[in-house]
Structures are given as C-alpha cells and as structure tokens.
C-alpha positions in Angstrom: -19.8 -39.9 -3.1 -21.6 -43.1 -1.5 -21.1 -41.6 1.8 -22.9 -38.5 0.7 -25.7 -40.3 -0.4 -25.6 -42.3 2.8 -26.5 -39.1 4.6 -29.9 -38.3 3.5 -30.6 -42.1 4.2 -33.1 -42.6 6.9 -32.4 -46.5 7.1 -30.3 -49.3 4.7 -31.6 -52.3 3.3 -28.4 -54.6 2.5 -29.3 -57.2 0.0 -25.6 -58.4 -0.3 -23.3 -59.5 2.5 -20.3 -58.5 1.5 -21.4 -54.7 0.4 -18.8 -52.7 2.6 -21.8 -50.1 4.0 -21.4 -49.1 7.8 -24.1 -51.3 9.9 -25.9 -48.5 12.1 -26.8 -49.3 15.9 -30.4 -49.5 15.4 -32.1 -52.4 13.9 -34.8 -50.4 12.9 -32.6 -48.5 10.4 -30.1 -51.4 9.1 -30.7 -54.8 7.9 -28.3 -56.6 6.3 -29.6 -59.8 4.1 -26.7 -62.0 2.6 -29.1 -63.1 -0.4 -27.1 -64.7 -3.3 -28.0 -65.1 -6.9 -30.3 -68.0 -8.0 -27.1 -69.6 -9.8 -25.3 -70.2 -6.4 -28.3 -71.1 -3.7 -31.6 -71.8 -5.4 -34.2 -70.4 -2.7 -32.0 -67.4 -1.7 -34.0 -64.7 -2.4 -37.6 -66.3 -1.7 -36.1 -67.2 1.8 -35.3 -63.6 2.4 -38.4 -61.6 1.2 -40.6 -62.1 4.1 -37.5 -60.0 6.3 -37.0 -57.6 3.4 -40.7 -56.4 2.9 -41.3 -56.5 6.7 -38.4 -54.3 7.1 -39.6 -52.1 4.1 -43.0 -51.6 5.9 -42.1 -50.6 8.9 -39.9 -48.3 7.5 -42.0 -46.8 5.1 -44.6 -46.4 7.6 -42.5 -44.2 9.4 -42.1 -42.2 6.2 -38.2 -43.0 6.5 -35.8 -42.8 3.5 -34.8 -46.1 2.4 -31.8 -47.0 0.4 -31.9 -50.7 -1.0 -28.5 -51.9 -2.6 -26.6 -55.3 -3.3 -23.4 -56.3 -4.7 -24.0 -54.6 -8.2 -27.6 -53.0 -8.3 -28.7 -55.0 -11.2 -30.7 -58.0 -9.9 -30.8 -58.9 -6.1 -31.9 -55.9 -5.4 -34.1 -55.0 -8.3 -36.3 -58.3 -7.6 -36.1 -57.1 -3.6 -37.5 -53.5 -5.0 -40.1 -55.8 -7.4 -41.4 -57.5 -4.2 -41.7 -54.4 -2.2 -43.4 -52.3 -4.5 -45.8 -55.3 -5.9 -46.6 -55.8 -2.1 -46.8 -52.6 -0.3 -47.9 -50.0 -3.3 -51.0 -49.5 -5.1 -51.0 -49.1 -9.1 -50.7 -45.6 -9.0 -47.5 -45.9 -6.9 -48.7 -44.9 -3.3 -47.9 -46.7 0.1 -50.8 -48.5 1.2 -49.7 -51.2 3.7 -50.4 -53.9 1.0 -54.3 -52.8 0.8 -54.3 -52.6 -2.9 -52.6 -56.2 -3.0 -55.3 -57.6 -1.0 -57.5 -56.3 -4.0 -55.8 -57.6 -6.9 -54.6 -61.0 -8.5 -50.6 -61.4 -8.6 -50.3 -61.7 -12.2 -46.5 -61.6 -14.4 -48.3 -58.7 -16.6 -48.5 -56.6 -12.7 -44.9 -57.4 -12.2 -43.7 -56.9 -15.7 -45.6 -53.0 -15.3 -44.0 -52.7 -12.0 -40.2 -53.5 -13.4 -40.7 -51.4 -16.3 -41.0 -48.5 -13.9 -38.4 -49.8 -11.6 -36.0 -49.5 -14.8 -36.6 -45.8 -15.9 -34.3 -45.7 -12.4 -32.0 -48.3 -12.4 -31.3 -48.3 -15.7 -28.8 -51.0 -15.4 -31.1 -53.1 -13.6 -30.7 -56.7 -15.7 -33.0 -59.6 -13.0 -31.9 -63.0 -13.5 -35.3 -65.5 -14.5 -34.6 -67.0 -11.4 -35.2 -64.1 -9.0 -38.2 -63.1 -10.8 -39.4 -66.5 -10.4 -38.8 -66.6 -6.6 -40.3 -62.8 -6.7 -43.5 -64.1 -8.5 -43.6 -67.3 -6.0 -43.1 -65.2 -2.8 -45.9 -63.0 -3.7 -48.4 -65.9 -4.8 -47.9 -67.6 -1.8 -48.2 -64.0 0.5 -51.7 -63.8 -1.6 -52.4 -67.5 -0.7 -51.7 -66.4 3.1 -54.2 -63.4 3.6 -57.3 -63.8 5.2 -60.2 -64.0 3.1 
C-alpha cells in the first residue's frame, strides 16, 4: 500500500531516520532529516527547518508532489508541515515563495489556524509543545532575517 502511494510521489521529505523508504538517486527528489523528538535532543527540529523548508521550496516550485513522513506522522512531521506551510503559503493556502510571510507578523494565533487545517488531514496529528516551540522560534527568527 505505501509503495503505491510512493508512486504518484514526485519527491520525499524524510523527517525520521530510521523510516524504511527507498532513498532515490536524485537529491532534488529525496532528503532524509534524522530529526528526533524534543524529549531526546532539545534543538532537533529547529536545527533541521532551514534544510526542510529549502527542500520544500524548491520542490514546490517545480510544482512536484511531495510526500512528508516521520516515524509515526503525529508530530515531527506535523511541526515540519507547520513550518512549511507558515513559511511558503499565503492565508488562503497558495504557494507564494514566502511573499505573504514577508507581509505578516508570525503570531501563535497564525500557527494555531494553520495546524487546525493541517489536522482535518492528519487526523492523528498530536505536536509535542516542544516542536511547536522550536516551529514558532524558527520562524521568528526567519522573520528577524529578511531584509527590510
């Protein structure tokens, strides 16, 4: 069944080490990040982000189909979708490059809307406080980066 899915994929994003997925030859279509939870390495995640939503982009750019998974679906990568879609989307939920974030203040009520719709898919999805935290601080300190 996984390998099914696998074949409409257009490139993997591999938030967990020791998933079992086949690593493609390209490194434009496979990137494998071996973020833990916040319990077991404390930065994890926030170290990670900056790969994660560069890989993201230039994916999406090339209007590729993405899969993002982890170990069980519930957190890592649920805060690695949080970042991406805080980062890259506008509020209305199209690809912009990050435009619309230029725009707007990084806020917890934005990322609370943008988890609430990132639940009506993965309805399992259960974020530790921790990743959210390191979510919230990656993107502060992306907004603190930009030009003004």
């Amino acid at each position: 069944v996984v390998a099914d899915g696998l074949a409409d994929m257009d490139c993997i994003l591999n938030c967990d080490s020791t998933s079992r997925l086949p690593p493609s030859s390209s490194e434009d279509s496979y990137l494998e990040l071996p973020i833990v939870g916040s319990k077991d390495e404390r930065f994890s995640l926030l170290n990670n982000l900056p790969k994660a939503v560069s890989f993201a982009k230039k994916n999406l750019i090339a209007r590729r189909k993405m899969l993002l998974c982890c170990q069980n679906g519930e957190d890592i990568s649920i805060c690695v979708a949080l970042a991406i879609i805080t980062r890259l989307f506008s509020d209305t939920g199209c690809f912009d490059c990050g435009e619309s974030f230029m725009r707007r203040d990084v806020t917890k009520l934005e990322m609370r809307k943008r988890l609430v719709f990132i639940c009506k898919y993965a309805v399992n999805a259960r974020p530790s406080r921790g990743n959210l935290r390191q979510v919230y601080g990656f993107l502060c300190n992306e907004k603190e980066q930009l030009p003004c």
